[in-house]
C-alpha positions as CSV (number, residue, x, y, z in Angstrom):
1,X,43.8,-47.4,6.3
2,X,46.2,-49.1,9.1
3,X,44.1,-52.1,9.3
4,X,43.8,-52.7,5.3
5,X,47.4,-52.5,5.3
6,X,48.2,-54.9,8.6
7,X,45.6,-57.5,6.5
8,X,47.4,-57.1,3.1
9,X,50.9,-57.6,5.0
10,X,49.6,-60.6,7.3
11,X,48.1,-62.0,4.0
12,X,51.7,-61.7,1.4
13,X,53.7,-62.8,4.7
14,X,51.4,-66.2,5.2
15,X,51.2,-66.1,1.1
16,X,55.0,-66.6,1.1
17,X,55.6,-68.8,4.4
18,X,52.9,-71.2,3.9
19,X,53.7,-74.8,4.6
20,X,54.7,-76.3,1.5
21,X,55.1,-79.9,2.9
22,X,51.6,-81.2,1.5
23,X,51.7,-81.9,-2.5
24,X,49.1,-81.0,-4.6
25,X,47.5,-84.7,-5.1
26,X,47.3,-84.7,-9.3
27,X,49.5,-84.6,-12.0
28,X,47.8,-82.9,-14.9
29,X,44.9,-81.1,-14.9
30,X,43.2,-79.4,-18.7
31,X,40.1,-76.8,-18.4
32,X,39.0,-73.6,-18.8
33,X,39.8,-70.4,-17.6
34,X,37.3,-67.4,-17.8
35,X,38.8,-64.2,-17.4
36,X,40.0,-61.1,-19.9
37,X,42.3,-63.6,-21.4
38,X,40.2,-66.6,-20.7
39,X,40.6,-69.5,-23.0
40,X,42.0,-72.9,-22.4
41,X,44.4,-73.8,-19.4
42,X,46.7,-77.3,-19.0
43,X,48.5,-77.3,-15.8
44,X,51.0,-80.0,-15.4
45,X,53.2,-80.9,-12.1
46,X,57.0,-81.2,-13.3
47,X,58.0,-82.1,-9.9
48,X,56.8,-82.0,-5.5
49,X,55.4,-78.1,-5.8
50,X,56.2,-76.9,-9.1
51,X,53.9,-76.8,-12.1
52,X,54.1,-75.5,-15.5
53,X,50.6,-74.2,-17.0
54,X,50.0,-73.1,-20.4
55,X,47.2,-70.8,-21.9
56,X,45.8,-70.5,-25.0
57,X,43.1,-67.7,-25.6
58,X,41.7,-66.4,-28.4
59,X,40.4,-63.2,-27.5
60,X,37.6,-61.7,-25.3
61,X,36.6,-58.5,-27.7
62,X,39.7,-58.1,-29.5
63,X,40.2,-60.0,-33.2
64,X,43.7,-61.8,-32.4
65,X,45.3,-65.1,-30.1
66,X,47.3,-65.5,-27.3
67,X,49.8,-68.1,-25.9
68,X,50.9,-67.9,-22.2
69,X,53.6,-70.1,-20.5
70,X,54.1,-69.8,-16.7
71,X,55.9,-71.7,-14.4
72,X,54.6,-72.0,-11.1
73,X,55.2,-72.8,-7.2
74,X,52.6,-74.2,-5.1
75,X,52.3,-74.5,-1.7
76,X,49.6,-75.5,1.3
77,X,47.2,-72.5,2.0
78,X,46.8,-73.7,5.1
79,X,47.5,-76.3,7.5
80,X,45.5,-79.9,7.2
81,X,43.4,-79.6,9.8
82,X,42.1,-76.4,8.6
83,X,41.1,-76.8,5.1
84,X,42.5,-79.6,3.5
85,X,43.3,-79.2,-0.9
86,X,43.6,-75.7,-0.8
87,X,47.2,-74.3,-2.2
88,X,48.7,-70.7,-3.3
89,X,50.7,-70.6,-6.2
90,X,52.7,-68.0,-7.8
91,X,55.2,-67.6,-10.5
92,X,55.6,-66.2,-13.8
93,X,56.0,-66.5,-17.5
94,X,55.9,-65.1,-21.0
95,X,53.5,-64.5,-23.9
96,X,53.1,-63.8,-27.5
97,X,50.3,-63.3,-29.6
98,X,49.0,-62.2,-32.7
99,X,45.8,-60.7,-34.5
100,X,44.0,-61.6,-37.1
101,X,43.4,-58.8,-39.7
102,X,41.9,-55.1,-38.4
103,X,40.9,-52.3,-41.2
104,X,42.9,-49.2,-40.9
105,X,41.2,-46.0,-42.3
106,X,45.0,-44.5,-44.7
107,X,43.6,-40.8,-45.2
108,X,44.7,-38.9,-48.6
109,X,42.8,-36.5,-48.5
110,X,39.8,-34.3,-46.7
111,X,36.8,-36.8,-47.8
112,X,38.7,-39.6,-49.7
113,X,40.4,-42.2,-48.5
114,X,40.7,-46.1,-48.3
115,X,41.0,-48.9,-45.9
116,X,44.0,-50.9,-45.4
117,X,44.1,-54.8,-43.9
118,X,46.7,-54.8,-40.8
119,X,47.8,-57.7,-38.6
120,X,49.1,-57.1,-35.3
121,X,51.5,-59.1,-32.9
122,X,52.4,-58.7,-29.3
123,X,54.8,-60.2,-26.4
124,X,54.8,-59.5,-22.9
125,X,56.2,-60.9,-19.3
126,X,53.7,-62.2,-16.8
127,X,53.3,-63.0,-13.2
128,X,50.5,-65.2,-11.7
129,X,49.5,-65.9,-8.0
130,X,46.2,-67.5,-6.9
131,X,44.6,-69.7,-4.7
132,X,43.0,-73.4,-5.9
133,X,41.1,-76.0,-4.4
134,X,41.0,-79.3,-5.1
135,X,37.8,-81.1,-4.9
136,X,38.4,-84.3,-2.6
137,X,35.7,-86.6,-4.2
138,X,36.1,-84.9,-7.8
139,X,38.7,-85.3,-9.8
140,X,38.4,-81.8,-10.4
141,X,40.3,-78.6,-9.0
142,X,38.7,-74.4,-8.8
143,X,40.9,-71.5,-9.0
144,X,41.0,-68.2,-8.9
145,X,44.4,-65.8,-9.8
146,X,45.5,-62.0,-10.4
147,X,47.6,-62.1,-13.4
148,X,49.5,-59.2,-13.8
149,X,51.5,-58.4,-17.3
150,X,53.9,-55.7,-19.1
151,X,53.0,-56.1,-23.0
152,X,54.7,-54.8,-26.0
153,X,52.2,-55.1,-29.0
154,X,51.6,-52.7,-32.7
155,X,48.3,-52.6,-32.1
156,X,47.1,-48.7,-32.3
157,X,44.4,-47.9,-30.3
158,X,44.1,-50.7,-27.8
159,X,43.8,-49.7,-24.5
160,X,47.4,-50.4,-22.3
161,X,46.2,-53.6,-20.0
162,X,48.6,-54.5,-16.9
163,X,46.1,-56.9,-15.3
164,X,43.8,-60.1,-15.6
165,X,42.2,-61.8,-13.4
166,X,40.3,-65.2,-13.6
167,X,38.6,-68.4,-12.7
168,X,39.6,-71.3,-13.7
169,X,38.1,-74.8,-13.6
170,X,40.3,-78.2,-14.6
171,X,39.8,-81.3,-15.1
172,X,42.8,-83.6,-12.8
173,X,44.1,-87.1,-13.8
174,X,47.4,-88.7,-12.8
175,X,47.9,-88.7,-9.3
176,X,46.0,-88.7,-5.9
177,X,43.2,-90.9,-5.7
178,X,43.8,-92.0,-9.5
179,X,47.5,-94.1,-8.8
């Protein structure tokens, strides 16, 4: 148990201290992201270490959509020598959804009743930290993120989720090796 928790601390410390004097070397990058709330991801650089990404899914086993900003700070992994493209990044965001119409069984009486067409709609706050890579020769970049959320929805009977996790994989352009 003491080692697990001398790893975890060694790894948030050098999470939060790493060297953030290398750049990520694209601008934009659009792909997919495969997860519980996998779906499309666009990740754009709005200045040296800070990205905004956007994601659109809609649904993995539940009827409805899903819109996520996040804004995002990125910084080396670790040094050059070491591994070079690799980069945490964590930050956070907001999200809203909706669903598309579920059948609600409206009881009135023993054996009769009838069902009833519903829509949902939900909003929540989210954090994201990850590590990607960038591909050197490719312009293409491979990550991989907890995603923890607090959600507020009408939904009855969804299970309460306060996690995602996911890979992602992007196309890059602008940037780099492109200039």
């Amino acid at each position: 148990m003491k080692s697990s928790t001398l790893v975890f601390f060694v790894f948030i410390t050098s999470f939060f201290f790493a060297n953030d004097s290398i750049s990520q070397n694209y601008q934009t990058g659009i792909g997919l992201r495969g997860g519980w709330i996998g779906g499309l991801t666009a990740k754009h650089f709005i200045k040296e270490g800070r990205a905004i990404e956007g994601i659109f899914s809609s649904g993995w086993g539940w009827r409805g959509y899903q819109i996520t900003g996040l804004y995002e700070i990125h910084k080396a992994a670790f040094t050059k020598e070491d591994a070079e493209g690799f980069y945490w990044y964590y930050g956070a965001g907001v999200h809203f959804g909706g669903g598309y119409k579920y059948k609600e069984w409206v009881a009135t009486g023993t054996w009769t009743g009838y069902w009833k067409n519903r829509n949902y709609s939900s909003f929540g706050i989210d954090g994201i930290f990850g590590l990607e890579y960038k591909i050197q020769d490719l312009p293409i970049t491979l990550s991989l993120d907890i995603k923890p959320f607090i959600e507020f929805s009408n939904y009855p009977g969804v299970p309460f989720r306060f996690w995602d996790g996911a890979f992602s994989i992007r196309y890059v352009f602008g940037g780099g090796d492109d200039k």
